[in-house]
MARSE-238094 format. One record per residue (C-alpha): residue number from 1; y, z, x. Coordinates in nm, 2 decimals, decimal comma, m for minus. Example, Ala and Ser with C-alpha at 12.3 -4.5 7.8 and 13.67 -1.06 7.14 Angstrom:
2
{1; {m0,45; 0,78; 1,23}}
{2; {m0,11; 0,71; 1,37}}
end
This chain:
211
{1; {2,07; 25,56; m12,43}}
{2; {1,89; 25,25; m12,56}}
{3; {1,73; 25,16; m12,21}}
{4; {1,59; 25,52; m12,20}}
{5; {1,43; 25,51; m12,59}}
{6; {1,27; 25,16; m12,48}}
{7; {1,16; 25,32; m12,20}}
{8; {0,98; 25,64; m12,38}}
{9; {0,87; 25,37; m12,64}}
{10; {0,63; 25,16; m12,33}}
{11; {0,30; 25,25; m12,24}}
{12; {0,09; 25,11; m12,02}}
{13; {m0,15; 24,89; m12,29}}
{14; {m0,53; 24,89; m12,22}}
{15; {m0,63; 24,65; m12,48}}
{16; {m0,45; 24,36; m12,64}}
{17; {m0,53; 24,20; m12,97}}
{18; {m0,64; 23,83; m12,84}}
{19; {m0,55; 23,64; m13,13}}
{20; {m0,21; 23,75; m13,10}}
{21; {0,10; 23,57; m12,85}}
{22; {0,38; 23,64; m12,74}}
{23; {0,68; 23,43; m12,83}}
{24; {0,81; 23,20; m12,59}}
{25; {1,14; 23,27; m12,63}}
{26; {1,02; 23,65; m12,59}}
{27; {0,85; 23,50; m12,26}}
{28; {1,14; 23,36; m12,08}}
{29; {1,34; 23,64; m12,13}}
{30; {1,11; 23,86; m11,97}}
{31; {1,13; 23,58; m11,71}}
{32; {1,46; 23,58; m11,71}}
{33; {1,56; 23,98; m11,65}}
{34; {1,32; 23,91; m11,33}}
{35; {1,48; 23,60; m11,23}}
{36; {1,83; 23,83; m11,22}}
{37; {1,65; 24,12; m11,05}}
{38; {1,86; 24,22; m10,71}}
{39; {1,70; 24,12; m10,39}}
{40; {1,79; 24,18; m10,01}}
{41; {2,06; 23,96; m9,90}}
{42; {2,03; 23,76; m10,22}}
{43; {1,73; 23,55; m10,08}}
{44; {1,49; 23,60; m10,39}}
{45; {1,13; 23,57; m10,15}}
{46; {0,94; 23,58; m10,43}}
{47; {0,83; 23,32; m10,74}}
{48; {0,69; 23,47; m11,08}}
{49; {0,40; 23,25; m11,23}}
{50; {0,35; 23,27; m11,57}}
{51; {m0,04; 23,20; m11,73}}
{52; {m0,07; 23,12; m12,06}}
{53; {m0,40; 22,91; m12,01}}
{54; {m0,72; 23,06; m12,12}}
{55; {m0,91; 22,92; m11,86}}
{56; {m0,76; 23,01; m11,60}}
{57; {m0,69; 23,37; m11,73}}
{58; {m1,08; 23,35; m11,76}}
{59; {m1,10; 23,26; m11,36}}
{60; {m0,84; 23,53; m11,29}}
{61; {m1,01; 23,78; m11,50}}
{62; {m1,32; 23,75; m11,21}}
{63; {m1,10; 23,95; m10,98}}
{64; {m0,95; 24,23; m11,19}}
{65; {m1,03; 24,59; m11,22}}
{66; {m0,96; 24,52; m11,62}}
{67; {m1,09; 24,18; m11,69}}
{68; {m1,12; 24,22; m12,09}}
{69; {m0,76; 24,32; m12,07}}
{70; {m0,62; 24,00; m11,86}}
{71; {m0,88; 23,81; m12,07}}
{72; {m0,74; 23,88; m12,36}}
{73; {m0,35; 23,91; m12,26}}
{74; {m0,10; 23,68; m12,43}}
{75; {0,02; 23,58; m12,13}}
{76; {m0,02; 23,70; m11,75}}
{77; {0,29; 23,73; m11,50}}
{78; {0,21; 23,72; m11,16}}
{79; {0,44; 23,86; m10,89}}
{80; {0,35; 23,63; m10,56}}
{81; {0,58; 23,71; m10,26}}
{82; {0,71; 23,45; m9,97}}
{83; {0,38; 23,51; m9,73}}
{84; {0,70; 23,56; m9,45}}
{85; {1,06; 23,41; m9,36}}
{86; {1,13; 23,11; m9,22}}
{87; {1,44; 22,95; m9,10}}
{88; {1,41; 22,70; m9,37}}
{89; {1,38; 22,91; m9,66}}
{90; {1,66; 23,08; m9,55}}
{91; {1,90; 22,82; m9,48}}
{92; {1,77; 22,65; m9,79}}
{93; {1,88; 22,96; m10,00}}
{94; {2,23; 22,96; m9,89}}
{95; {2,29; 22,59; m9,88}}
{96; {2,23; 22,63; m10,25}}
{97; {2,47; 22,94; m10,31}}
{98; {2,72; 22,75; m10,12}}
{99; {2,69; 22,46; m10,32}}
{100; {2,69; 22,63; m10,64}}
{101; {3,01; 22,81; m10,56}}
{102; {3,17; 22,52; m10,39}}
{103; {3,20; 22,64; m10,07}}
{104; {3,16; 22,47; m9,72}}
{105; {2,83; 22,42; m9,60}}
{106; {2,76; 22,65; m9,29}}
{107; {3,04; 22,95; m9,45}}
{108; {2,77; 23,19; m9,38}}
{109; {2,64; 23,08; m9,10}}
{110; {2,69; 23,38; m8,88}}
{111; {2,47; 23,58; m9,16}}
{112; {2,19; 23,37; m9,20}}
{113; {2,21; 23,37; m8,80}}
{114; {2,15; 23,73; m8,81}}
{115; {1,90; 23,76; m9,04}}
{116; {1,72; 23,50; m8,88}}
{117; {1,73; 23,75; m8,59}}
{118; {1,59; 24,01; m8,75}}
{119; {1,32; 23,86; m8,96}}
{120; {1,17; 23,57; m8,74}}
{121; {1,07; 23,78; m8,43}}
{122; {0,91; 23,99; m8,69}}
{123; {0,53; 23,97; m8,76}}
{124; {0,41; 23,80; m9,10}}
{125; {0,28; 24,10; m9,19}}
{126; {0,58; 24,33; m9,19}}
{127; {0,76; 24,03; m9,32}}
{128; {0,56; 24,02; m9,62}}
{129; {0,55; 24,36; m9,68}}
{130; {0,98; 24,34; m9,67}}
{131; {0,93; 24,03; m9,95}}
{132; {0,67; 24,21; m10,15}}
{133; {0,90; 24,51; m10,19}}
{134; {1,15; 24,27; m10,36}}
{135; {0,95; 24,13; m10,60}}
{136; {0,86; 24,48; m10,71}}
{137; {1,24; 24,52; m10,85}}
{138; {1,22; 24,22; m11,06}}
{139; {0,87; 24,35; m11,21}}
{140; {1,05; 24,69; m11,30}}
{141; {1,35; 24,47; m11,51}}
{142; {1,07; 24,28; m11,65}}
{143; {0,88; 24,56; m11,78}}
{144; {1,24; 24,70; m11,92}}
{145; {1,31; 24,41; m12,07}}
{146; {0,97; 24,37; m12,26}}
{147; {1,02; 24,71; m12,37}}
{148; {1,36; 24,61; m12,49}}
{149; {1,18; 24,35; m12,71}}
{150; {0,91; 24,55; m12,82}}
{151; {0,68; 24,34; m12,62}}
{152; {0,35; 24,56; m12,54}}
{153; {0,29; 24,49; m12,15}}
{154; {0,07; 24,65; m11,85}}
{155; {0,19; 24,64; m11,47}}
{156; {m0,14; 24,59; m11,24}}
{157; {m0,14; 24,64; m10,87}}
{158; {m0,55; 24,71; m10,88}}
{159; {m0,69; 24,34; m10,84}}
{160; {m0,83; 24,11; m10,61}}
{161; {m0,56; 23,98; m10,45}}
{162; {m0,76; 23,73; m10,22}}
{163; {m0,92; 23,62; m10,56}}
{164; {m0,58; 23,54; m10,71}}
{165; {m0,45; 23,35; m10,47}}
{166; {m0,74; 23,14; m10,42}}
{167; {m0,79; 23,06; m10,79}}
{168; {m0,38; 22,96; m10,77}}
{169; {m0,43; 22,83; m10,47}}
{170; {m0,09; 22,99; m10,37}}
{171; {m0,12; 22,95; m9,96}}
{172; {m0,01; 22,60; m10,05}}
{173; {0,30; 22,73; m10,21}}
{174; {0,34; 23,01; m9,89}}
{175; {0,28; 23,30; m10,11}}
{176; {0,07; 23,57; m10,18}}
{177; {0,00; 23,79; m10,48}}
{178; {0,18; 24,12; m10,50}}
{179; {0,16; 24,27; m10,84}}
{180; {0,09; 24,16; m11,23}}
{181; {0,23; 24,17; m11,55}}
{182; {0,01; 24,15; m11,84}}
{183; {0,17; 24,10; m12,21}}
{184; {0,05; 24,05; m12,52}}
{185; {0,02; 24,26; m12,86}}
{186; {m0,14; 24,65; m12,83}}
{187; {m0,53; 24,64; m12,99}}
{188; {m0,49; 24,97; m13,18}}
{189; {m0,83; 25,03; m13,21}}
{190; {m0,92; 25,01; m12,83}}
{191; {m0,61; 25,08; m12,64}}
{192; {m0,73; 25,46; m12,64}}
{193; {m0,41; 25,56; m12,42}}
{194; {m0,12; 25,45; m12,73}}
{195; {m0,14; 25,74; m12,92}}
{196; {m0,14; 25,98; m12,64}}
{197; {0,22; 26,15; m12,51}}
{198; {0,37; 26,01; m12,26}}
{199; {0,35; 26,29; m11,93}}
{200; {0,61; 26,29; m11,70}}
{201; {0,69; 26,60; m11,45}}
{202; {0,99; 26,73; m11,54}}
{203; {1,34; 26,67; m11,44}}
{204; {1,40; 27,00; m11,23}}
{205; {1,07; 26,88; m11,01}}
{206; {1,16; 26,50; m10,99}}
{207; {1,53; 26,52; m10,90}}
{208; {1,64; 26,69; m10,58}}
{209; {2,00; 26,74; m10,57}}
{210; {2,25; 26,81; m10,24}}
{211; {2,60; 26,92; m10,42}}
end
């Protein structure tokens, strides 16, 4: 039941204290628990960036819905997705797991055949949108695993998205922005929502069961 308490005990946080930071041993295991997240097919199309800089919070804060909140965050995780598959990335993915557990380069062959199939004759578009939902797994263990530590944090999908990835310049790296992970320590005095129950409908209207 300790997953569920830590999970009644997070809020979404709509003010952090900016004097305040986050361990860095508290930072890469948040890192970390994405890093592990499950992905289709193992192929991990997504990097996490992690801003601790000031100034470039500052520059990121330009294109937020929340900017005094980014501003003043500890540190900003940012989500950025593979902008679409390519035969190298996915041959370059299981070169590596073949390596690492010293099998015979080319022992999946016929799968990476397959999905190259599938996913080069696709549009960049859907492809993204495939990579994108990925990285939202690793955000979800990633917010757990701050909760876990007691480490106040605030997903964010509402931003600029164009405005990220230009200030990151992440076209060079072949990504785009997907989602955002702000962490830090709670301001009590002007994160209004903290003392407010957490709402959730209930289980009867949530869960629909076929016995």
């Amino acid at each position: 039941m300790a997953l569920i308490e830590d999970l009644k005990w997070r809020h979404a946080v709509k003010a952090y204290n900016p004097s305040e930071k986050v361990s860095q041993e508290n930072i890469e295991k948040i890192v970390e628990a994405a890093r592990l997240a499950p992905t289709s097919s193992g192929l991990q199309p997504f990097r996490v960036l992690v801003i601790e800089n000031q100034e470039i919070k500052n520059k990121l804060s330009e294109g937020a819905l929340n900017p005094e909140c980014m501003r003043e965050a500890s540190h900003i995780i940012i989500f950025a997705a593979w902008n679409r598959y390519t035969a190298e990335r996915i041959d370059k993915v299981y070169d590596f797991t073949t390596e690492e557990r010293g099998l015979p380069q080319g022992r999946f062959s016929a799968y990476t055949d397959k999905l190259k199939s599938i996913y080069l004759q696709e549009d960049a578009e859907v492809n993204f949108a495939h990579t994108a939902r990925q990285s939202y797994i690793a955000l979800g263990l990633a917010l757990a695993q701050a909760a876990e530590l007691r480490v106040d944090s605030t997903p964010v999908e509402g931003f600029n998205h164009a405005h990220i990835d230009q200030v990151l310049e992440l076209e060079k790296l072949g990504l785009k922005s997907v989602s955002l992970m702000y962490v830090g320590v709670s301001d009590p005095s002007r994160d209004w929502i903290a003392p407010m129950k957490k709402v959730r409908i209930s289980k009867e209207e949530f869960v629909i069961e076929y016995k």
